[in-house]
Structures are given as structure tokens and as C-alpha cells.
C-alpha positions as CSV (number, residue, x, y, z in Angstrom):
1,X,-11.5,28.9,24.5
2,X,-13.8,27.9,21.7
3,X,-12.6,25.9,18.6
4,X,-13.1,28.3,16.5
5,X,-10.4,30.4,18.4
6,X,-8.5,27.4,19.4
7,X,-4.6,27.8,19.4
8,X,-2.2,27.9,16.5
9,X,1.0,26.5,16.5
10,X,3.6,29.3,17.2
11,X,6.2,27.6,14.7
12,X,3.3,28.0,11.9
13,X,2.5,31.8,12.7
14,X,6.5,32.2,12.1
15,X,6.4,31.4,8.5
16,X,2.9,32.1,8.0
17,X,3.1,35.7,5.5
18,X,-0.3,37.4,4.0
19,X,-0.9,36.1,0.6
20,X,-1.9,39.5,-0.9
21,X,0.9,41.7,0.4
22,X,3.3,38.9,1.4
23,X,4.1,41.0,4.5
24,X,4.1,39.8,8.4
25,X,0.3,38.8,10.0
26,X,-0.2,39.3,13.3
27,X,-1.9,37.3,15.7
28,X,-5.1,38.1,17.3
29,X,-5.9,35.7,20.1
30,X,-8.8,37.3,21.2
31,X,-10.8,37.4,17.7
32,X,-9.1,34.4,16.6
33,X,-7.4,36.6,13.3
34,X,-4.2,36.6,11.7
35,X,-3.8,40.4,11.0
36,X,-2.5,41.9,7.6
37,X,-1.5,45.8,8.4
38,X,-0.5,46.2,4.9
39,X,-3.5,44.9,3.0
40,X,-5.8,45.6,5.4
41,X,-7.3,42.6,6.1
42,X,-8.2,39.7,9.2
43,X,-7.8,36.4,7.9
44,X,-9.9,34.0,10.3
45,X,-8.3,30.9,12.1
46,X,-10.7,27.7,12.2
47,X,-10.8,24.9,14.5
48,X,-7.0,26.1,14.9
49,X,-6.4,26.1,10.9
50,X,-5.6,29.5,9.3
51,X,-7.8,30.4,6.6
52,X,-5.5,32.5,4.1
53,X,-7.6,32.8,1.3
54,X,-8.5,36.7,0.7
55,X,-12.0,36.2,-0.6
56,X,-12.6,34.4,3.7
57,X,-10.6,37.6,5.1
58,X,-12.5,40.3,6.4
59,X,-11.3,44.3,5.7
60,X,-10.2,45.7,8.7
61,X,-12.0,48.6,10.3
62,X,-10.3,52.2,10.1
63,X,-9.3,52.5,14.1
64,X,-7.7,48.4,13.7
């Protein structure tokens, strides 16, 4: 596992909500995202950090 996809703490991805939509995220282990259905958007995680700033998301692909 790389850093940048290193783990996140399960307790943090349990309050952890999308700051756009302020809907659920879901995790992406493989890509090292937190997911945002509802606004369309991949926030990355960093050296096991969550970066949820929308300008650092990227928009999610029509078949994601």
C-alpha cells in the first residue's frame, strides 16, 4: 500500500460527510477516494488525511 492510499481510520470515515452536499462519502480503497454520489465528486485521501476541500475533489466519471 502506498502513502498516498494509506489507511483511514474507520471511526473518521463514520462522521466524515461531503462538504458540498453534506451527504454520506464512500470509501474507495483502491483509488484512495472518499466518494460523493450526490455531488459527484472523489475527494482524495493523503498520506491517510482526507482532503475535503471541493476545489482538491475530482468530478466523477459518468459510469462511477
Amino acid at each position: 500500500m502506498s502513502e498516498t492510499n494509506a489507511a483511514v481510520d474507520p471511526r473518521l470515515l463514520e462522521i466524515l460527510v461531503c462538504p458540498v452536499t453534506r451527504g454520506p462519502l464512500d470509501y474507495d480503497r483502491e483509488k484512495g477516494e472518499l466518494i460523493s454520489r450526490g455531488a459527484r465528486l472523489a475527494y482524495p485521501i493523503r498520506d491517510g488525511v482526507p482532503i475535503m476541500l471541493p476545489e482538491e475533489a475530482r468530478a466523477l466519471d459518468e459510469g462511477e
